[in-house]
C-alpha positions as CSV (number, residue, x, y, z in Angstrom):
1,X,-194.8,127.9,15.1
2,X,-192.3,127.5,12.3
3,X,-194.8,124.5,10.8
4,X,-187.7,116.1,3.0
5,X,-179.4,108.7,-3.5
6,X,-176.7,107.9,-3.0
7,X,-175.1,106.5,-6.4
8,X,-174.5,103.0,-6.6
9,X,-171.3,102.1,-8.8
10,X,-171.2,98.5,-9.9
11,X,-167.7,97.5,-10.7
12,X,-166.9,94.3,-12.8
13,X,-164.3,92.1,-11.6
14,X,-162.1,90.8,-15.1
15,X,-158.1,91.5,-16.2
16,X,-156.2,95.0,-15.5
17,X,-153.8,95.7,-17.8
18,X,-150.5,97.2,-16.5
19,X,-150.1,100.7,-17.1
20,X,-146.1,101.9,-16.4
21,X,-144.7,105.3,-16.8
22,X,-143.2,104.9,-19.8
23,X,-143.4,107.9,-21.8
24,X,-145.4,106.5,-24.5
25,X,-148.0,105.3,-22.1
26,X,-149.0,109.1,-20.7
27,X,-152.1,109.8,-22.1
28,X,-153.9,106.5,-20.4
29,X,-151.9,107.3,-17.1
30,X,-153.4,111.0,-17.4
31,X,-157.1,108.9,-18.0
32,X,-157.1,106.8,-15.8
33,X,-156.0,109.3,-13.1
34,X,-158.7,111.3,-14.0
35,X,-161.5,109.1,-13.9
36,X,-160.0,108.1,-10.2
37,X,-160.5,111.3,-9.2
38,X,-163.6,111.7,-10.6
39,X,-165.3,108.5,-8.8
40,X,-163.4,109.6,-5.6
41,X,-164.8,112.8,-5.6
42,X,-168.3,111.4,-5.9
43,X,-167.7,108.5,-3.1
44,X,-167.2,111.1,-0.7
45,X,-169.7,113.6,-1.8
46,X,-167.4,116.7,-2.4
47,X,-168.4,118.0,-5.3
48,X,-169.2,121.6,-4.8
49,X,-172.9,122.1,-5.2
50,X,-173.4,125.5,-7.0
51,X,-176.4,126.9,-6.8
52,X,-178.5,129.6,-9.5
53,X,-180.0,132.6,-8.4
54,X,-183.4,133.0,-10.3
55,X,-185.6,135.9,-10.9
56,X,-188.3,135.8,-8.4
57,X,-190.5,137.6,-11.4
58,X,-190.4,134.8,-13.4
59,X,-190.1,131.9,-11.6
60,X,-191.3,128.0,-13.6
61,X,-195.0,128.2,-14.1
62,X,-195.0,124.7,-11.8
63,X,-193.7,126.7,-8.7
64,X,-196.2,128.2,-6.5
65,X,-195.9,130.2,-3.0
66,X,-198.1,132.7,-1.0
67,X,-197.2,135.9,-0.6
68,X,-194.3,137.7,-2.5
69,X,-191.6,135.8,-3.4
70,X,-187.6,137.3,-1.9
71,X,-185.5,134.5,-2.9
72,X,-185.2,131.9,-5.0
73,X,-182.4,129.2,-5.6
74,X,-182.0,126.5,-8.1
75,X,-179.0,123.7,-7.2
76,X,-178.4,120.1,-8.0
77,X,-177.3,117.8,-5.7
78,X,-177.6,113.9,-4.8
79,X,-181.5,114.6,-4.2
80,X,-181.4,115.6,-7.7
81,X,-182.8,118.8,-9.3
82,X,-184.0,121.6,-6.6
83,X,-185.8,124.5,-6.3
84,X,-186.3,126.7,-3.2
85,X,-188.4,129.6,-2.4
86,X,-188.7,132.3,0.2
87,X,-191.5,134.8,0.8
88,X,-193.8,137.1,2.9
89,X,-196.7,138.5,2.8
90,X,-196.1,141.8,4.7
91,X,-198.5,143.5,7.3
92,X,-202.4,142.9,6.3
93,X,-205.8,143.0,7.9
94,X,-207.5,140.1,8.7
95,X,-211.0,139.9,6.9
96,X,-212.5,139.0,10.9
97,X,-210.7,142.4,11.7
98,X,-212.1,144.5,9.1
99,X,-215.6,142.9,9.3
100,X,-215.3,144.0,13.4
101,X,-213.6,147.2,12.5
102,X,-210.9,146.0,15.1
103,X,-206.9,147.4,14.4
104,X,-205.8,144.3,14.1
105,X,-203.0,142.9,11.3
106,X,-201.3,139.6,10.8
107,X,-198.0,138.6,8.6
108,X,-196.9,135.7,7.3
109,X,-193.6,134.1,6.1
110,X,-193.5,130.8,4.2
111,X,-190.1,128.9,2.6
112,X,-190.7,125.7,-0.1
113,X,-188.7,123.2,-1.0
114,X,-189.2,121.4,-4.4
115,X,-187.3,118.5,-6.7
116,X,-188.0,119.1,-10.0
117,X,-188.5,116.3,-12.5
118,X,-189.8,116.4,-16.0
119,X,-191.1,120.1,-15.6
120,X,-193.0,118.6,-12.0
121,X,-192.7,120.0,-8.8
122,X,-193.1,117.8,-5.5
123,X,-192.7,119.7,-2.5
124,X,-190.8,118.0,0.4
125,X,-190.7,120.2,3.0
126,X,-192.1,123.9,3.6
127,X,-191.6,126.6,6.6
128,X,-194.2,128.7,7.9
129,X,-193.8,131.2,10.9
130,X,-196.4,134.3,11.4
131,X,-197.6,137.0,13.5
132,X,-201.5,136.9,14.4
133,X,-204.0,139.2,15.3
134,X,-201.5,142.3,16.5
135,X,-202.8,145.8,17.5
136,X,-199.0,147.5,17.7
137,X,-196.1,147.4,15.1
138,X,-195.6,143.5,13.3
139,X,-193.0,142.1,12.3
140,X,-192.3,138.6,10.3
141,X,-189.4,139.2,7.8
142,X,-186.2,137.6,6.6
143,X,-182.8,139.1,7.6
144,X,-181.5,140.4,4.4
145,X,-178.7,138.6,3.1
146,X,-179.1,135.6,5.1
147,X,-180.5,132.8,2.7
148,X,-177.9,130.9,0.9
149,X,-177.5,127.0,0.3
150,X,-174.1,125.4,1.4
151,X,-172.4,121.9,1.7
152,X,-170.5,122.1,4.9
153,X,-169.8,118.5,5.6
154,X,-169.7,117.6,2.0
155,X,-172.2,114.9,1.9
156,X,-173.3,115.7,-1.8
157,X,-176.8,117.0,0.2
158,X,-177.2,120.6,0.3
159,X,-177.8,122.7,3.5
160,X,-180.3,125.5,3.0
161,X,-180.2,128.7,5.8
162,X,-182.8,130.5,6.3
163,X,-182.6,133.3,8.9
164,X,-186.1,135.6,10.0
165,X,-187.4,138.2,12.8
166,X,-190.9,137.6,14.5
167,X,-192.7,140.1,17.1
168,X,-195.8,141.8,17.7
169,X,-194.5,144.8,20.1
170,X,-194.9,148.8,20.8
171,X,-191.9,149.4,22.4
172,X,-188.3,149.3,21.6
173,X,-187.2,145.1,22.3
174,X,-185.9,142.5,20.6
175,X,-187.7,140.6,18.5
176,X,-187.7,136.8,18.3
177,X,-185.1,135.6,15.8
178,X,-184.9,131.7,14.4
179,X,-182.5,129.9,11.7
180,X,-184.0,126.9,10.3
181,X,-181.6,124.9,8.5
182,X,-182.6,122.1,6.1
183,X,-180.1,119.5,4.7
184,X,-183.1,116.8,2.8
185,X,-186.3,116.3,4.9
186,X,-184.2,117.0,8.3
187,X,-184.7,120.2,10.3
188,X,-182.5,122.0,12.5
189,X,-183.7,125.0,14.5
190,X,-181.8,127.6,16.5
191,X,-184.0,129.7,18.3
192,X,-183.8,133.0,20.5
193,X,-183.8,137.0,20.5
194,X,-182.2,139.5,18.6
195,X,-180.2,142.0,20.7
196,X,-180.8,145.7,21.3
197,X,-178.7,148.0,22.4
198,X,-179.8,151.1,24.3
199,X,-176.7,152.9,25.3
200,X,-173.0,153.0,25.6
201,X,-173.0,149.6,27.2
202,X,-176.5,148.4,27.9
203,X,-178.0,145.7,26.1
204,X,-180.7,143.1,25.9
205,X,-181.6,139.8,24.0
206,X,-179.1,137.6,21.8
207,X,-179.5,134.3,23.3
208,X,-180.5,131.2,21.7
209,X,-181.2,127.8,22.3
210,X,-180.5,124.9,19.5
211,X,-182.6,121.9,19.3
212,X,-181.7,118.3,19.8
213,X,-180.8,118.3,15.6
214,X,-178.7,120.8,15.8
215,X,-176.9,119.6,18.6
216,X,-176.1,116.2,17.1
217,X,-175.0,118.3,13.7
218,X,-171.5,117.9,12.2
219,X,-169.3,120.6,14.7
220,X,-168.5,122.5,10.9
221,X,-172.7,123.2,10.7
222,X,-173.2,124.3,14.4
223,X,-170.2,126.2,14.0
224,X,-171.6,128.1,10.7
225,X,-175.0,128.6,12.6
226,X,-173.6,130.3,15.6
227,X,-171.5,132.5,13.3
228,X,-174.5,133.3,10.6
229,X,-176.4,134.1,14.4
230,X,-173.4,136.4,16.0
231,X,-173.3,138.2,12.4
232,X,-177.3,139.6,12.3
233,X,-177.8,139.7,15.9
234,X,-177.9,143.1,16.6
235,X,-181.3,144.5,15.7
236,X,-181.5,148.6,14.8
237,X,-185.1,150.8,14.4
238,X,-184.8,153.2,11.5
C-alpha cells in the first residue's frame, strides 16, 4: 500500500606550463593541488551531503503536506536543492463512520519529496501507507529517530530512510513494519514484522523480505537497511 545531473566539465586542450618544487613556485603547487582535489572530489561524487533540520512550524509557504508534519530535511545534492517532509495524521473517524454511527477510525502516513527552484516546489516522489476502516486499536506511525538522509555509496545522490509501524489489532502482535528508501525517483522497500517478546525467551515477528531494488543495492545500503531494521525491531506496549 505504500503508494524521482551529473556535472559535465569541459576541459580545453592548449600549453601546460611546468610547475617544479622549487621553493618559490609553492603557492601555485599548493593551487593547483587544490583545485585537483576539488574536481576529483566531485568526479566521484564524495562530497558529504549535509543536510538542515527545519522547523516543521514554519516550513516555505510553497511546501504542502496532509496531516501534521514530524520531520523535515533540507540538503543539496547533484539533484539540486531538496526538501523532504514526513507526516501523519493520527487516529480519526471516517465521515461514512460517523454518518453510520459505526466505531470505525482510519490513519494515515504520507512522506514528499521536493527540488526547490526559484522559491518553486515540484514534487518527484511521495509515500503513502494507512490503516482503514479499524474497529480495535490503529496504528500508522513513524519509528522515532529513524528518518535521516545519507550518501552511502557516494554517488553525489542522497539516500533518504524512512522507517514506520502499520496494524489494525486488539491483541498484543507485532505490527507490520516497512523502510522505504529513496535515492532520486528509485524505491527500495524492505518489508516485514516488528518482533514481540512475551517472556524470558519467547518471541514472535522480525522477519522481512527486501524487494528486487533492494537486492540489486550497493552491499554498503543493504547492509545499512538490515542494521537501521535489527536496531527498532523490537516493538514494546506502554
Amino acid at each position: 500500500m505504500d503508494k524521482t545531473f551529473p556535472k559535465v566539465l569541459n576541459f580545453r586542450e592548449g600549453k601546460t606550463k611546468h610547475i617544479t618544487m622549487k621553493q618559490n613556485n609553492k603557492p601555485y603547487f599548493k593551487l593547483f593541488f587544490a583545485i585537483t582535489v576539488l574536481f576529483s572530489t566531485n568526479l566521484l561524487g564524495q562530497t558529504p551531503i549535509k543536510s538542515t533540520k527545519l522547523d516543521v512550524n514554519k516550513l516555505p509557504y510553497f511546501i504542502k503536506v496532509d496531516g501534521k508534519a514530524q520531520n523535515a530535511v533540507r540538503w543539496t545534492d547533484n539533484l539540486g536543492d531538496n526538501i523532504v517532509v514526513t507526516s501523519e495524521t493520527g487516529r480519526y473517524t471516517p465521515k461514512k463512520a460517523k454518518e453510520n454511527e459505526i466505531e470505525e477510525a482510519n490513519a494515515d502516513l504520507f512522506a514528499y519529496h521536493y527540488i526547490i527552484t526559484n522559491n518553486q516546489a515540484q514534487q518527484t516522489w511521495k509515500v503513502y501507507d494507512f490503516i482503514k476502516d479499524c474497529p480495535l486499536d490503529i496504528e500508522a506511525n513513524y519509528v522515532k529517530n529513524t528518518f535521516q538522509v545519507t550518501d552511502l555509496d557516494k554517488n553525489g545522490v542522497a539516500e533518504v530512510w524512512l522507517m514506520y509501524r502499520t496494524v489494525c489489532h486488539g491483541d498484543v502482535s507485532p505490527s507490520d513494519m516497512k523502510i522505504i528508501m529513496y535515492q532520486g525517483q528509485q524505491k527500495y522497500a524492505m518489508r516485514g514484522r516488528a518482533k514481540i517478546k512475551y517472556g524470558e525467551k519467547e518471541f514472535e515477528g522480525g522477519e522481512y523480505k527486501l524487494d528486487p531494488a533492494f537486492n540489486k543495492a550497493p552491499k554498503v545500503i543493504i547492509d545499512f537497511a538490515k542494521k537501521l531494521w535489527n536496531k527498532n525491531i523490537l516493538q514494546t506496549f506502554e
